[in-house]
LUMBA-735974 format. One record per residue (C-alpha): x, y, z; residue in one letter. Coordinates in steps of 0.05 Angstrom, whole numbers. Layout:
! LUMBA-735974
ATOM     px     py     pz numi
ATOM      X      Y      Z    A
...
***
This chain:
! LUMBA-735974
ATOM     px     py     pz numi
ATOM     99   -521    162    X
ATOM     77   -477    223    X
ATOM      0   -468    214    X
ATOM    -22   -437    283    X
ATOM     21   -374    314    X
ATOM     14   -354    385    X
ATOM    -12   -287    396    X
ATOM     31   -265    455    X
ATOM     21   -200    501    X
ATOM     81   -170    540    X
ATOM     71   -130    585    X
ATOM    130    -85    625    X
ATOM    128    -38    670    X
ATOM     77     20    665    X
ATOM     94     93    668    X
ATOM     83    165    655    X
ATOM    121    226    647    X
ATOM     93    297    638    X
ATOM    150    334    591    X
ATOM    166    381    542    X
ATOM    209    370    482    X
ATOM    276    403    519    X
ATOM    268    353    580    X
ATOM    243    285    543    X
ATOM    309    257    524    X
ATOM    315    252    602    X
ATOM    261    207    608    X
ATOM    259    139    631    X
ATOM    217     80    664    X
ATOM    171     71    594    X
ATOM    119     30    584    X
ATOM    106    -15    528    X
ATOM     53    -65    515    X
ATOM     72   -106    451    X
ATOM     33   -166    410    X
ATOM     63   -205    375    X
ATOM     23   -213    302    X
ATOM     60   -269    273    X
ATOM    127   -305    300    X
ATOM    136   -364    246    X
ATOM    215   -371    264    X
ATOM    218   -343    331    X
ATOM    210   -381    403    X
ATOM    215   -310    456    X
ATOM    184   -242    450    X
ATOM    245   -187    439    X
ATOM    225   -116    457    X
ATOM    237    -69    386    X
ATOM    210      5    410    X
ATOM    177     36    460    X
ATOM    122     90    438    X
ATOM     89    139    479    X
ATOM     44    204    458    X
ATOM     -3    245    485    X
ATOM    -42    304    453    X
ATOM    -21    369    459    X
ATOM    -58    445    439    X
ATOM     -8    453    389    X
ATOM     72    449    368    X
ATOM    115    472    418    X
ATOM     63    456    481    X
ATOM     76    404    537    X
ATOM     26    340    547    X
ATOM     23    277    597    X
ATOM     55    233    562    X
ATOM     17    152    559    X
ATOM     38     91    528    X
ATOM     19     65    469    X
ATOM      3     -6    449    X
ATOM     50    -30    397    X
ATOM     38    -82    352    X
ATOM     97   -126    324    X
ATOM    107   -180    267    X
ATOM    164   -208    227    X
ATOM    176   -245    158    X
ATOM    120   -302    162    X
ATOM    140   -328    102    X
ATOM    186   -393     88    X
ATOM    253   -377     90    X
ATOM    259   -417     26    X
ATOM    208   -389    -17    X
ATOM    235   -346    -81    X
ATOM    168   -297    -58    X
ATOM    200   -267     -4    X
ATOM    261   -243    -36    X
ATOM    304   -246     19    X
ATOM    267   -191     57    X
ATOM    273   -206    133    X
ATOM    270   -159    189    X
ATOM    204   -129    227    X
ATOM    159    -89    228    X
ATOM    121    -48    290    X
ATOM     76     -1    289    X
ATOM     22     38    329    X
ATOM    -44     61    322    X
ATOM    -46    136    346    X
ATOM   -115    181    347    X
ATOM   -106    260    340    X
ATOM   -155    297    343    X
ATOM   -174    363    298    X
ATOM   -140    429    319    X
ATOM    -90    391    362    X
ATOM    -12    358    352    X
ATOM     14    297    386    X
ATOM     69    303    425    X
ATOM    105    235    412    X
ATOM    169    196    446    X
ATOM    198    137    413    X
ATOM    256     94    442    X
ATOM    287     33    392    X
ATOM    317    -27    426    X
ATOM    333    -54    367    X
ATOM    414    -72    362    X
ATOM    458    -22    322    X
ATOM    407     30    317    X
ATOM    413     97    345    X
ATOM    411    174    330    X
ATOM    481    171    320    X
ATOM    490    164    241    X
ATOM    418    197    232    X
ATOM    344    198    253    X
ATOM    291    212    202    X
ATOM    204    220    210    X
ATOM    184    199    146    X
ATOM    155    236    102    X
ATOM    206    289    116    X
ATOM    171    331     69    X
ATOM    108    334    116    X
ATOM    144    328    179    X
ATOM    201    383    170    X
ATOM    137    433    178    X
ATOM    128    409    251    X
ATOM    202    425    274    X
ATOM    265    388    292    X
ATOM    261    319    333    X
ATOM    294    320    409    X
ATOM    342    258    401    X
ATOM    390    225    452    X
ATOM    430    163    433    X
ATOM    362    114    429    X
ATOM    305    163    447    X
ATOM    280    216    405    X
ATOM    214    261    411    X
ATOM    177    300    368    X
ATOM     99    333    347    X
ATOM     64    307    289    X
ATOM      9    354    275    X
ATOM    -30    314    227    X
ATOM    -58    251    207    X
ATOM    -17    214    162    X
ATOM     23    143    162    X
ATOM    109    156    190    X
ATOM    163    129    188    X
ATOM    204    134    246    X
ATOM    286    121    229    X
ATOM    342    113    268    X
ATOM    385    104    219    X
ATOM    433    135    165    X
ATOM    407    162     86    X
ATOM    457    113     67    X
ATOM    436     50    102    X
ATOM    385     45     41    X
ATOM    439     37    -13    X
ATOM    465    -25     30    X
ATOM    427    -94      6    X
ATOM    429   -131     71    X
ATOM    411    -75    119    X
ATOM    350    -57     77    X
ATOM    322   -126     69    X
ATOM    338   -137    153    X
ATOM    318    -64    173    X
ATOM    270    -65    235    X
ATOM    217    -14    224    X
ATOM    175     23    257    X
ATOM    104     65    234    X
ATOM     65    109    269    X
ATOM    -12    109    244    X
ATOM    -38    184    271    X
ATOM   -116    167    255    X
ATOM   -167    225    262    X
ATOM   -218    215    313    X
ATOM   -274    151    304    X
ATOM   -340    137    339    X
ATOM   -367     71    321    X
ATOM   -442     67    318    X
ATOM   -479     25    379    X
ATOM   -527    -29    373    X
ATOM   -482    -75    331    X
ATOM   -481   -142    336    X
ATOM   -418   -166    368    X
ATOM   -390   -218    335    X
ATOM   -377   -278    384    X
ATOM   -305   -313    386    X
ATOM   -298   -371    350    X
ATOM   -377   -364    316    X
ATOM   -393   -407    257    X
ATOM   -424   -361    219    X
ATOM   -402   -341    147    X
ATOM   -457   -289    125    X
ATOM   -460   -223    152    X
ATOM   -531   -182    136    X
ATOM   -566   -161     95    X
ATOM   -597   -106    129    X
ATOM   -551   -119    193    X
ATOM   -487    -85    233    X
ATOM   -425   -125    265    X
ATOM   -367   -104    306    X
ATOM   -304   -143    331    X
ATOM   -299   -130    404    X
ATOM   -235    -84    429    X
ATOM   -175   -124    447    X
ATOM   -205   -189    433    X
ATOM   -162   -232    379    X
ATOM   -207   -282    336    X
ATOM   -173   -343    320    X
ATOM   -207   -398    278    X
ATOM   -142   -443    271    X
ATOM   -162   -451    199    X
ATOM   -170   -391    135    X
ATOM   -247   -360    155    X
ATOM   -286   -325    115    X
ATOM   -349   -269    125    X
ATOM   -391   -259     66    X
ATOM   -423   -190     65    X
ATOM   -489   -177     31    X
ATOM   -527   -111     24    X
ATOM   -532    -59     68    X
ATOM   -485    -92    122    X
ATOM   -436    -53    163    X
ATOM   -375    -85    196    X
ATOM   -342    -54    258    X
ATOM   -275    -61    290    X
ATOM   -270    -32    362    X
ATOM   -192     -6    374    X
ATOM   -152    -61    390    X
ATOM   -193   -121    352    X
ATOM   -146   -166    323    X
ATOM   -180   -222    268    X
ATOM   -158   -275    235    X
ATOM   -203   -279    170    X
ATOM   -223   -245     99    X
ATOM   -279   -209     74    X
ATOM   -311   -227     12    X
ATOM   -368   -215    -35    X
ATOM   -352   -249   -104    X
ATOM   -416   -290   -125    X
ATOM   -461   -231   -132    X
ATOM   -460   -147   -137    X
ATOM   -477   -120    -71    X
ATOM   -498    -50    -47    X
ATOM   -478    -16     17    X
ATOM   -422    -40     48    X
ATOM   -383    -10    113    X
ATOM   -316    -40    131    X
ATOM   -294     11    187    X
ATOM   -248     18    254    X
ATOM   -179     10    282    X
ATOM   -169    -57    287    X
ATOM   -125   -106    240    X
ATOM   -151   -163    196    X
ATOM   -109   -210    173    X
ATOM   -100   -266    130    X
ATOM    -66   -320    164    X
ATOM    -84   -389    142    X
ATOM    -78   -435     83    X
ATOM   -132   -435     31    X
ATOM   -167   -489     14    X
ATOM   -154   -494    -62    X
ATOM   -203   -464   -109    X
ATOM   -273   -467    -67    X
ATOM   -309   -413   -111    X
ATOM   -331   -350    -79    X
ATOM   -283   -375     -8    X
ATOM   -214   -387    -44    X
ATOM   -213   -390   -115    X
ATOM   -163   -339   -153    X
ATOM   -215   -279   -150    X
ATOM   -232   -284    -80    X
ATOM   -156   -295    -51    X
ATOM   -163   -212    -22    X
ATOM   -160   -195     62    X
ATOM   -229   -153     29    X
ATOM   -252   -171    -31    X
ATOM   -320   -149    -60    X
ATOM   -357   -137   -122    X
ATOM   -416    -73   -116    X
ATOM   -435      0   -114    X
ATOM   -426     44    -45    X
ATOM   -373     -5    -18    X
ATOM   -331     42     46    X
ATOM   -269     19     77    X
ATOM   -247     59    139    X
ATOM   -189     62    182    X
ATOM   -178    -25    181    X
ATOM   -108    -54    188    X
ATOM    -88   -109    133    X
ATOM    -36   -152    136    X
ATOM    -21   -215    110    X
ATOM     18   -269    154    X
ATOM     18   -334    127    X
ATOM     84   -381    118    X
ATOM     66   -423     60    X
ATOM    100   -403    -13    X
ATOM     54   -384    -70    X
ATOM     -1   -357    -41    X
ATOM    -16   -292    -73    X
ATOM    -74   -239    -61    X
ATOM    -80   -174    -50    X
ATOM   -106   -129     12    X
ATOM   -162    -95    -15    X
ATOM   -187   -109    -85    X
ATOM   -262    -82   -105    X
ATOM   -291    -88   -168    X
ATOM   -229   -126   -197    X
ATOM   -226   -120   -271    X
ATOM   -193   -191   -284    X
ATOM   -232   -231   -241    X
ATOM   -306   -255   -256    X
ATOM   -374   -258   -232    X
ATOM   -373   -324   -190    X
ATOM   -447   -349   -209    X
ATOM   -428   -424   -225    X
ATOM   -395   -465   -159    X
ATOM   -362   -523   -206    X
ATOM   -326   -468   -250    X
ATOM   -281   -432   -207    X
ATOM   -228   -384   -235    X
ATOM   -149   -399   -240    X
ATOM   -111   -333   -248    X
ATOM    -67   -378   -302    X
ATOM   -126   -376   -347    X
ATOM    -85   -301   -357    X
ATOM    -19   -318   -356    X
ATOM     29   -334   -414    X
ATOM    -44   -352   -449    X
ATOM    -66   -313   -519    X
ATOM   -135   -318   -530    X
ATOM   -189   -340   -545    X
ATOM   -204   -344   -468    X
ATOM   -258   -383   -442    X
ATOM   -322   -346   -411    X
ATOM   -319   -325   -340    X
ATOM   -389   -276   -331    X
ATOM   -367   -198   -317    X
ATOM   -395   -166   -261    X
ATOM   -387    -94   -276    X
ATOM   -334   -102   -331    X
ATOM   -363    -80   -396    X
ATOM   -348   -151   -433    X
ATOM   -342   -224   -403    X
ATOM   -269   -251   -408    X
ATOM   -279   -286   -479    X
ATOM   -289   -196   -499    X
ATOM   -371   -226   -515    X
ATOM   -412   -168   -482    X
ATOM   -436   -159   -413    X
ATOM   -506   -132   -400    X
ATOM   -520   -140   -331    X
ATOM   -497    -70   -291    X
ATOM   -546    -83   -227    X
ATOM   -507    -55   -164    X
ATOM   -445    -38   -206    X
ATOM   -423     49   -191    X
ATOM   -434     99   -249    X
ATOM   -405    162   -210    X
ATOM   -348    181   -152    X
ATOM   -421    183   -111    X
ATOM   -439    116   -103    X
ATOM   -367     92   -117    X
ATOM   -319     62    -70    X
ATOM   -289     96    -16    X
ATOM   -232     74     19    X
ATOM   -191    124     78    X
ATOM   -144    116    126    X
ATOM   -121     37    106    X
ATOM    -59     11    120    X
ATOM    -34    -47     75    X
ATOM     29    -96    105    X
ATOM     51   -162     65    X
ATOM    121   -194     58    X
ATOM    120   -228     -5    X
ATOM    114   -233    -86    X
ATOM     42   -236   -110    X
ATOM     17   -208    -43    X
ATOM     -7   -132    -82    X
ATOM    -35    -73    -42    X
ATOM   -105    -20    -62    X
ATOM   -147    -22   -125    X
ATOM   -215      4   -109    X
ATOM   -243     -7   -181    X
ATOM   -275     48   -230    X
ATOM   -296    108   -195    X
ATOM   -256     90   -132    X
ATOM   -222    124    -83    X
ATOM   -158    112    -42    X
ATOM   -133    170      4    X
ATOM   -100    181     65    X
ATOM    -79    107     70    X
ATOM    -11     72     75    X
ATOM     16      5     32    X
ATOM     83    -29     51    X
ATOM     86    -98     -4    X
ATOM    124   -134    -38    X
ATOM     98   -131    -94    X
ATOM     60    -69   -128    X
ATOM     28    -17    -82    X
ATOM    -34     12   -119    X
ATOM    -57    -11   -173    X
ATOM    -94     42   -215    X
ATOM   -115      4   -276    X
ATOM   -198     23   -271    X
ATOM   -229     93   -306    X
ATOM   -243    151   -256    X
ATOM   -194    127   -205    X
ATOM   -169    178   -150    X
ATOM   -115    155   -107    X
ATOM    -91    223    -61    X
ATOM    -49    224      0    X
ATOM    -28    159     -1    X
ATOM     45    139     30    X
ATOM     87     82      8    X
ATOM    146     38     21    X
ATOM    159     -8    -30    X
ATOM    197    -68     -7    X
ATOM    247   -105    -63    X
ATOM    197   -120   -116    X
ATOM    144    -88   -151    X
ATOM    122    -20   -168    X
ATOM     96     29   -122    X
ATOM     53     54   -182    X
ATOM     28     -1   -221    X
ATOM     -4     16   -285    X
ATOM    -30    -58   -298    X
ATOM    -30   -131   -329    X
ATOM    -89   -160   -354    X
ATOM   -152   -120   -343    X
ATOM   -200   -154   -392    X
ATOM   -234   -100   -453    X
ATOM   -259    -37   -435    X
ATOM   -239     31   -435    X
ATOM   -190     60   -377    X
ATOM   -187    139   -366    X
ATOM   -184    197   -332    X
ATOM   -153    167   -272    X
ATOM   -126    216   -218    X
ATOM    -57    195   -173    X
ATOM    -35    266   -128    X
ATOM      2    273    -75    X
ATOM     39    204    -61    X
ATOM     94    194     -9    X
ATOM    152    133    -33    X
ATOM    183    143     26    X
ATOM    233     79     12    X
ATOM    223     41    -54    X
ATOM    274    -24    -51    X
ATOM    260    -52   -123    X
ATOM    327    -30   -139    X
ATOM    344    -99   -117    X
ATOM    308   -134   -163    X
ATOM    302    -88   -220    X
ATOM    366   -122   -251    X
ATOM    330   -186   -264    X
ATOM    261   -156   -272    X
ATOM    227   -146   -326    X
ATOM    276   -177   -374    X
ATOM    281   -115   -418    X
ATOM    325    -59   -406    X
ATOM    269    -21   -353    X
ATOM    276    -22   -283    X
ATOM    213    -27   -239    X
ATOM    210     47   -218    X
ATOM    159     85   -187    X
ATOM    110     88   -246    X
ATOM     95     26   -294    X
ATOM     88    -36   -306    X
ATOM     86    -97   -361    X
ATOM     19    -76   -397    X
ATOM    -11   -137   -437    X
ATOM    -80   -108   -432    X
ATOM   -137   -102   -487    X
ATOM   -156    -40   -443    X
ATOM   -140     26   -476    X
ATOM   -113     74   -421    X
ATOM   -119    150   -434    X
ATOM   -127    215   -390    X
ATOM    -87    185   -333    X
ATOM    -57    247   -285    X
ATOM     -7    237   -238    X
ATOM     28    296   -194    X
ATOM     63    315   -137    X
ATOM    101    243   -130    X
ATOM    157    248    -73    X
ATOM    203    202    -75    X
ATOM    259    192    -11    X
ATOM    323    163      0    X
ATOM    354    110    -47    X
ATOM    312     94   -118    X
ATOM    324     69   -184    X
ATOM    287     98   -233    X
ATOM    220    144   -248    X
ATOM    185    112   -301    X
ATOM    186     38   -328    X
ATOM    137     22   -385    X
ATOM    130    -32   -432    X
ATOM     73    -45   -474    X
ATOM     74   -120   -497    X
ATOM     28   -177   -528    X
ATOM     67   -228   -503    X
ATOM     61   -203   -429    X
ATOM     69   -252   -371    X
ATOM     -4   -232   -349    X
ATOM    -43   -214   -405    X
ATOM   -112   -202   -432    X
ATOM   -106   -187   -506    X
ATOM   -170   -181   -555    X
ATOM   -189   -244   -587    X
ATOM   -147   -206   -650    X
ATOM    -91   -210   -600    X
ATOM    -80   -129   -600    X
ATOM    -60    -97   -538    X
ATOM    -88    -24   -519    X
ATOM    -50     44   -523    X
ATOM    -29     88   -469    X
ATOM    -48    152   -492    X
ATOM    -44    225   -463    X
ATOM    -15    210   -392    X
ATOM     10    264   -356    X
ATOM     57    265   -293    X
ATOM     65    338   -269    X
ATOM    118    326   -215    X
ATOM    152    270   -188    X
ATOM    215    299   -147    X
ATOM    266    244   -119    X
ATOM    306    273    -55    X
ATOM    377    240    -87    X
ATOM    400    217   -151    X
ATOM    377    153   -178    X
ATOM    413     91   -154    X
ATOM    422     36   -203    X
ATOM    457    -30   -193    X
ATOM    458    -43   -265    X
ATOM    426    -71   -329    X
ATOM    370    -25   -326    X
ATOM    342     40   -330    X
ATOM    277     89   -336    X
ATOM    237     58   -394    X
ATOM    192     68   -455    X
ATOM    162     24   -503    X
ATOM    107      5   -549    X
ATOM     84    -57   -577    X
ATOM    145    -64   -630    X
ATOM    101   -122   -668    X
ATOM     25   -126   -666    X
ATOM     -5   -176   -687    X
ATOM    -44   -175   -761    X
ATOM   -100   -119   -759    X
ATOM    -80    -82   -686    X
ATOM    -80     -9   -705    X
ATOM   -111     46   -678    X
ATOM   -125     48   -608    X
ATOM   -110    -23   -611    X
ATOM    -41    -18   -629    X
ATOM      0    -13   -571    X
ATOM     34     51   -576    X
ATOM     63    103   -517    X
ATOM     35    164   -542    X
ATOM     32    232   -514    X
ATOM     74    222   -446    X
ATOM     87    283   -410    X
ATOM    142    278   -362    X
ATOM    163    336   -311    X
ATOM    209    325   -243    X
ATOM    268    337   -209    X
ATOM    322    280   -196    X
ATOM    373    313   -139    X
ATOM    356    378   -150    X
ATOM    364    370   -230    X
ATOM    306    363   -289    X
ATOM    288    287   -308    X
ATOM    302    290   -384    X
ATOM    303    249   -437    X
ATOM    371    236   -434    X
ATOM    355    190   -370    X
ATOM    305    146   -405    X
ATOM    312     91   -461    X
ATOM    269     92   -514    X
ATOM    240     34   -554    X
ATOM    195     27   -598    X
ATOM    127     48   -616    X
ATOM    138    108   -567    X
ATOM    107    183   -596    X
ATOM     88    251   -573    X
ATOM    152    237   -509    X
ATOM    154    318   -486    X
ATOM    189    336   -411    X
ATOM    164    404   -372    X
ATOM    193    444   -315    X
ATOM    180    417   -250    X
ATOM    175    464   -184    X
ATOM    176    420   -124    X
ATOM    127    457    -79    X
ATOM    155    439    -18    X
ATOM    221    469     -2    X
ATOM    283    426     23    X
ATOM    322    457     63    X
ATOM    397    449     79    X
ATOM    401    420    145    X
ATOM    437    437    199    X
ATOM    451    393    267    X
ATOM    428    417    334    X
ATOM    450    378    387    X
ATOM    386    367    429    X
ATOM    342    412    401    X
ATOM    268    423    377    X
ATOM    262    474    328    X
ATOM    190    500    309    X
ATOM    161    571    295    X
ATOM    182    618    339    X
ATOM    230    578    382    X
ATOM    297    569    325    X
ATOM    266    557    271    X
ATOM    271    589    195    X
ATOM    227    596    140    X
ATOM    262    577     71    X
ATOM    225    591      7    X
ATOM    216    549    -52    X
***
């Protein structure tokens, strides 16, 4: 197995070109600088796209066009491992900066083979984007504005390309990052290449130097303490995790545009470097932990390795206070209790449910909570999850492309807003949880999500084994948690997807945290006020939108403690139609089901082709109402 990849830079030849959008598709002689993030199968560098931007007063207004650094990377994992499920192609993507007030003006070529404007080009979210006016395409080069921060999708490529197996798992993508405007603090310490050290603070700031790539050759590790601040300087490419899993810290900055990413083998169950708990590109238990702006990916070739990009304040993982009792995640898996004792951090009981009474460092409010902005989250295979920020966390403005689930909202007081996804051909881009050990989960907020692809349609025929797809929204829920108050709205869902909702409560869950009783925990008075899908569902067959309870619980589970669906409300638009109940199955232990009227508030209009042109207020284009 390949354990070291080259980092390689390519440089062509550099140019500029001042332009407006009627005179771009002329341009040529671009510029492209590209690095290569991981090339486990591949001996030369191949040219994908070619981005350039600059940053104009507003939409419609002409800019000096620059190029843009674009990074690259491609399936790392073994060709042979069931993880990846036979999802292949690339993925590119740049970092741009916009500031406030202002649009970029942005020109993107593909050099990628069968790809061209031909059979369609797309900026996704088209539901943002349409606002900014039509793109100026030739056959390979298109150009458009993009007047605000966000995480797109740029597409040459047909709508139907995504109801076609192969072509989706191969597809060579490209994202565009549009980051507001960062000033790192001075005075940090700059972290040296190849430094020994492992513990960063307390009482101390860092930063990864621009352009520099840090390469141990072997799985590194930082361990923050209190009051520590880690910076990435534009460009800063590192090989490593960030953890904090032996003790509740206070304080914590992760911020910049750089990319850190976990590359390496772990060395097997090491507690608080690479046991089950700590297996996270960041990773930390505390109170007042911010993430900012940072890059994650994961790039390592070896099957069954499994961890997520950010993870703070997980609920199933312990308290690492004891070195020679490290945590296996199988402890939770196909197990019924009792369950041995792992300590809590800030869970409100230890994993054998016996109470936890230490809540030093842990948050009590959305002020000293977690904060993460601006993320973007890239993995290619099974067990390789995106966000959870923990109770009182909150995601926005950030991006998650997985294999696996997206975000996983499974902590009380949650807020996850403005956050775009493309799920790849497993997991759910809304994953309401597994095995969160016993304590309450509620009044969690999800608005405003963009599924700009969601794949699972692919899998859903073999996963879970019941009748339910994967989805958007769900999960296999064998938690002792009881979930209530959860609100979810404004859900957009593009081009080709299986299903809304797919929901199974179960005791016999493969992950799994029941109470030592062995009762599983309602979902109670969950609410999703819009979730509009652009086309009808697409279904390869053997499975559908979901619902059900607990059909047997064990002796004594009643109550809360029952597993029961109860009080779902359910309101969207499939196509253009109402999401009834007609499109769901319905099991067992499944009450209070009710469907609404849906208004999507963004309008979709019927579109119309204009051969090489822009269209934006006042120059062609019309307002259509809702």
């Amino acid at each position: 197995n390949v354990r070291c990849k080259t980092t390689v830079f390519l440089e062509l030849s550099a140019g500029r070109s001042t332009a407006t959008p009627a005179t771009m598709a002329r341009t040529c002689g671009l510029a492209l600088v590209l690095l290569l993030g991981s090339m486990p199968s591949r001996s030369e560098a191949t040219t994908k796209y070619t981005v350039k931007a600059c940053v104009a007063d507003g939409i419609g207004q002409s800019c000096t066009l620059e190029t843009t650094t674009v990074r690259f990377m491609s399936q790392p994992t073994d060709a042979a491992c069931e993880e990846n499920q036979g999802e292949a192609g690339t993925m590119s993507w740049a970092d741009l900066t916009l500031p406030e007030g202002k649009a970029l003006l942005v020109e993107v070529t593909t050099a990628v083979p069968g790809q061209s404007s031909s059979a369609g080009f797309f900026v996704r979210p088209t539901r943002v984007t349409q606002q900014w006016g039509q793109a100026t395409v030739s056959a390979t080069t298109a150009s458009f504005y993009l007047a605000n921060t966000g995480q797109f999708s740029v597409e040459f490529a047909p709508v139907s390309l995504w109801q076609n197996k192969q072509q989706t798992l191969t597809f060579e993508a490209l994202m565009l990052f549009v980051n507001p405007e960062l000033v790192l603090p001075s005075g940090a310490e700059t972290i040296p290449s190849g430094t020994s050290m492992v513990d960063l603070g307390p009482d101390k700031a860092y930063v990864f130097s621009a352009g520099q790539t840090y390469d141990w050759g072997t799985d590194k590790v930082f361990k923050v303490h209190d009051n520590t601040a880690v910076f990435f300087e534009p460009g800063a490419f590192v090989r490593a995790r960030i953890v904090q899993t032996e003790k509740k810290v206070n304080n914590v900055t992760i911020s910049g545009y750089g990319v850190l990413d976990t590359h390496y083998d772990l060395e097997p169950d090491v507690v608080g470097f690479s046991d089950d708990g700590t297996r996270q590109n960041i990773g930390i238990f505390g109170k007042n932990i911010n993430v900012f702006g940072v890059t994650l990916i994961r790039t390592y070739s070896t099957c069954h390795l499994f961890g997520y990009c950010l993870n703070i304040n997980a609920n199933w993982a312990p308290l690492n206070t004891d070195p020679s009792k490290y945590f296996d995640a199988t402890e939770l898996q196909l197990k019924d209790p009792p369950f041995k004792f792992h300590q809590a951090h800030c869970q409100e009981k230890h994993m054998d449910d016996t109470p936890n009474t230490d809540f030093h460092n842990c948050p009590t409010s959305h002020d000293d909570g977690q904060k993460v902005s601006f993320v973007k989250c890239m993995t290619w295979a099974m067990g390789q999850d995106g966000l959870n920020a923990g109770k009182y966390g909150v995601v926005d403005n950030s991006f998650v492309r997985v294999l696996d689930d997206a975000i996983k909202p499974w902590d009380s007081y949650g807020v996850y807003k403005n956050i775009t996804i493309w799920q790849l051909a497993l997991g759910w881009p809304i994953n309401f949880g597994w095995w969160s050990w016993t304590q309450p989960d509620v009044n969690t907020i999800i608005d405003t999500v963009y599924v700009i692809h969601n794949h699972n349609w692919i899998s859903s025929k073999d996963w879970p084994t019941t009748e339910s797809g994967q989805c958007v929204v769900g999960g296999v829920y064998g938690s002792s948690a009881v979930k209530k108050g959860y609100r979810l709205s404004n859900i957009f869902v593009e081009a080709a997807c299986s299903c809304a909702v797919g929901l199974e409560i179960s005791k016999t869950a493969y992950n799994r945290h029941p109470t030592p009783e062995g009762c599983v925990g309602n979902i109670m008075d969950t609410e999703i006020d819009g979730i509009f899908f652009d086309e009808e569902f697409y279904q390869t067959g053997g499975y559908d939108n979901f619902l059900s309870g607990e059909a047997s619980p064990a002796a004594g589970c009643s109550g809360d403690l029952a597993g029961k669906i109860d009080g779902f409300k359910i309101s969207g638009l499939v196509g253009g139609r109402a999401l009834s109940q007609s499109d769901f199955i319905v099991k067992s232990a499944v009450s209070g089901l009710s469907f609404g009227t849906a208004v999507d508030p963004h309008s979709i209009p019927t579109y119309t082709t204009h051969a090489n042109k822009n269209a934006y207020d006042g120059a062609g284009a019309e307002e259509y109402d809702a």
